[in-house]
N, C-alpha and C positions, 0 to 999 in steps of 0.2 A: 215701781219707782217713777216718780215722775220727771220727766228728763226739761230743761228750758236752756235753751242755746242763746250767744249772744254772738251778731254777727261785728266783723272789726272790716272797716275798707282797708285796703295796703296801699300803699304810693305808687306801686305798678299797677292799678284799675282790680287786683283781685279780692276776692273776701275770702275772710277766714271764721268759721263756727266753729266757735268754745264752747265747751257745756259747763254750765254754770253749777254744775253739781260735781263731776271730778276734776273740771280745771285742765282741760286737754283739750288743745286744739285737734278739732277731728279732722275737717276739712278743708284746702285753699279752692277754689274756683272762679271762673275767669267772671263769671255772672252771678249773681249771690241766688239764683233761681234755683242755678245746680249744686248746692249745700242739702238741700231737704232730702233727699238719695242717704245722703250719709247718714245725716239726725237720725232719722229712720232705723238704719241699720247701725247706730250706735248703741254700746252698752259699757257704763262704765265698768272699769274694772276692779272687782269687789278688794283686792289688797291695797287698789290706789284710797280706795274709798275709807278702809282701815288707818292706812297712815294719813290720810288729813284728819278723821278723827284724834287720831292720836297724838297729834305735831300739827293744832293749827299753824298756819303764817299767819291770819289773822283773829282780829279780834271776832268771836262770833260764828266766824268757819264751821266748828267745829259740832257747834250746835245744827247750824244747817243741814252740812253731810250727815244727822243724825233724824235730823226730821224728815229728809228727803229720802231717808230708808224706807218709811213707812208708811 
């Protein structure tokens, strides 16, 4: 599965990676250099992945978390 993370700045100077496939914030870090540690060692969680299938929030979602299986 292919994983793409999107990074967020915070109003205290930290970032935070979302992964754009189960929708969890994995990591905060004070430099966004030290997020890729985590990406790395992330792996979505297959029942989170089941209920965005199953219960988009949005339009489209749904589809994605299904193409991003495989």
């Amino acid at each position: 599965m292919r994983q793409i993370f999107s990074h967020r700045s915070n109003r205290d100077g930290s970032y935070d990676s979302i992964c754009t496939v189960c929708l969890v914030a994995i990591a905060t870090a004070s430099a966004e250099s030290g997020l890729a540690r985590h990406e790395r060692n992330h792996a979505c969680d297959p029942i989170r992945l089941y209920q965005l299938s199953e219960y988009p929030r949005l339009p489209g979602l749904a589809n994605s978390v299904l193409s991003a299986k495989q």
